[in-house]
Residue, then its C-alpha position, 0 to 999 in steps of 0.5 A: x468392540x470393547x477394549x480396541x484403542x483408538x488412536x488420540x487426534x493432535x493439533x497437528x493431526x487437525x492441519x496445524x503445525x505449530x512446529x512450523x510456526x516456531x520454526x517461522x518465527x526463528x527465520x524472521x527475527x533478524x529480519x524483523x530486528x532489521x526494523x527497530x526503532x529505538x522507541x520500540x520496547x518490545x520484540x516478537x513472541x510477546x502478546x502484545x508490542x510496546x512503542x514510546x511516542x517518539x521525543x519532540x512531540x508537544x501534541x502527539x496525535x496517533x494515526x492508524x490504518x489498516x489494509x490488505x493486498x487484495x487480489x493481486x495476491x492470486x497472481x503472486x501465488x500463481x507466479x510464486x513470488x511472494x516477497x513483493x506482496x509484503x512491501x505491497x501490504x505496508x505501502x496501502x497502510x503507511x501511504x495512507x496515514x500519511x496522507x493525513x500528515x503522520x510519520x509511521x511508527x509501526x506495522x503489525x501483519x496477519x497472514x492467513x492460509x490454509x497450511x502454513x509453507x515457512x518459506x513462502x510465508x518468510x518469503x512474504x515477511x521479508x517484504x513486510x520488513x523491506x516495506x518497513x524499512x523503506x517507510x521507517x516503522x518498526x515491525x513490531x509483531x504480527x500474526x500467522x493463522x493456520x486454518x485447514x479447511x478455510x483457505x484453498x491449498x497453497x492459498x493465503x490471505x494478508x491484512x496490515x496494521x499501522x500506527x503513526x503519529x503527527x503533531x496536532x497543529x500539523x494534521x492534513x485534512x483538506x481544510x487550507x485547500x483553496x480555489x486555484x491550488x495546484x495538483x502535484x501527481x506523483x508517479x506510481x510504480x505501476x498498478x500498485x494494489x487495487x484493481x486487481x479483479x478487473x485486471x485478472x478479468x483482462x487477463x482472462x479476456x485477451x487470453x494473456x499469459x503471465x510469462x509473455x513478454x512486456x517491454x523489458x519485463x514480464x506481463x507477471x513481473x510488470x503487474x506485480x511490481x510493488x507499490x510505491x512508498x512515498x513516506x521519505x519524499x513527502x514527509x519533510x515537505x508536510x513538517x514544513x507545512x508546504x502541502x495543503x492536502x494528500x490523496x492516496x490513489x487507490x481503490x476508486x482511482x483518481x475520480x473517487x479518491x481526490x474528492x476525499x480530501x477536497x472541502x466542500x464546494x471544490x471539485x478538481x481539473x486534472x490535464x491528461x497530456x501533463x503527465x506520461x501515460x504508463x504501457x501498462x495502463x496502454x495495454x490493459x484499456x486496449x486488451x480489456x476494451x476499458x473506456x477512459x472514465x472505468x480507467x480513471x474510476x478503476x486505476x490510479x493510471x501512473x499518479x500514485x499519490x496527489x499533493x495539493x500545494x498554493x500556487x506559488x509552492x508548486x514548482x518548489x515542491x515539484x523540484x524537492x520531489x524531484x531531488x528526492x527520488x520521484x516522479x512528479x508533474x504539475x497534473x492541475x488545479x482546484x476548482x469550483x464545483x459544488x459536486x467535489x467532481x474530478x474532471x479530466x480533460 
């Protein structure tokens, strides 16, 4: 029919609010100021953030990862906690990079979802910037895409971004492990981030709900507890060139990710009964009926992070961890072995 108007489709109109995201944005800046670094020359709105290489650096080399949550993203949003899963989403990237001997500089995220909620995703920001506190970089901007159609309601998705730095003649790759070097574990928080699929299925096996009881918490509450930072413990003890190698247990658990960084020809022998067995990990083989091996391939089973240090740096290096804050426990040694296999006895 000629002359009949129709009315004129908006962004808003299409499921992006770009209000929202203003309004987003305005609740994070004191969070994300809550992270600067003087070397950081640069605030978000911008395109892109500006970082100086921190002074004191004769051969700065940068280190830079990238990771996301997973699934554990599921049970947040089905519990409606979601400031967890930011210091969970910094823990991945900067426990990684550290492994190779840097010191965080800074964190950029994405968050990704269907419609954009400002409080859950300040709520998820506020834990991006806890997990930048506790690690020591600058947030330093990010990115929040609203995609209608991609994401299920209430639905959304994060990845991290870290960029450290580490002098060149300081740089942790495996290669001054040596045959009879001792394996320090350090304690995890808990499931930390990776093995959620499995998890979600144990759940699904042993008609578990979130909101039963565990110890002195929540099946829910246990499970979604952070991952562990370990950057303020191990950084001073890498700077005084007394760890020979880092492993960052995740994905893969302890079988997979030792080897990493193990040169050719090692293997390692980890001695189950030296350190405590979590309930968590208890409950989830018993509920799931998981043999010890998917355990240890799966799960990082209570060792959140290895350091490999000489024998006669081990108890040192223990008692320092000790001082500041965590959990550690001489859990074996390196050994010979042409197939680089971890074997736990």
């Amino acid at each position: 029919m000629t002359g009949q108007k129709t009315e004129g489709l908006t962004y808003q109109g299409a499921g992006v609010d770009i209000d929202a995201g203003n309004r987003l944005v305005e609740n994070i800046k004191p969070l994300v100021k809550a992270t600067a670094r003087p070397e950081l020359l640069s605030g978000i709105g911008g395109f892109g953030a500006l970082l100086e290489i921190p002074e004191g650096y004769r051969q700065p080399v940068l280190v830079a990862g990238a990771d996301g949550v997973g699934t554990k993203l599921k049970l947040a949003i089905e519990m409606g906690v979601h400031n967890s899963v930011g210091i969970d989403l910094v823990a991945m990237c900067v426990n990684d990079i550290l492994v190779q001997g840097a010191e965080p500089l800074f964190f950029l995220d994405y968050l990704a979802t269907d419609r954009l909620d400002v409080d859950v995703a300040t709520g998820v920001i506020a834990g991006i910037a806890d997990g930048c506190i506790q690690s020591g970089a600058a947030l330093a901007g990010g990115e929040t895409a609203e995609m209608p159609g991609m994401y299920a309601l209430g639905d959304y998705d994060l990845a991290g971004f870290c960029v450290g730095v580490v002098e060149k003649a300081q740089i942790i790759d495996g290669s001054q492990i040596n045959q009879g070097d001792r394996i320090i574990g350090l304690a995890s928080s808990g499931v930390h981030s990776n093995g959620f699929s499995l998890v979600r299925k144990i759940l699904e096996r042993a008609e578990a709900t979130l909101d039963q009881p565990f110890q002195q918490t929540t099946l829910g509450e246990a499970l979604l507890t952070p991952t562990r930072i370990y950057v303020a413990s191990l950084l001073p003890l890498l700077r005084a060139g007394r760890i020979n190698g880092l492993s960052h247990i995740t994905g893969g658990g302890l079988l997979e990710n030792i080897p990493r960084v193990l040169p050719k020809g090692l293997g390692a022998e980890l001695q189950r009964d030296c350190w405590p067995q979590q309930p968590l990990f208890d409950w989830l083989q018993r509920a799931g009926g998981v043999v010890d091996e998917q355990m240890y391939r799966t799960f990082n089973c209570g060792i959140g992070m290895v350091a490999i240090v000489a024998e006669d740096q081990a108890q040192g290096v223990i008692d320092d961890l000790q001082s500041a804050g965590e959990q550690a426990w001489d859990i074996g040694q390196v050994v010979r072995d042409d197939d680089m296999a971890v074997h736990v006895r």
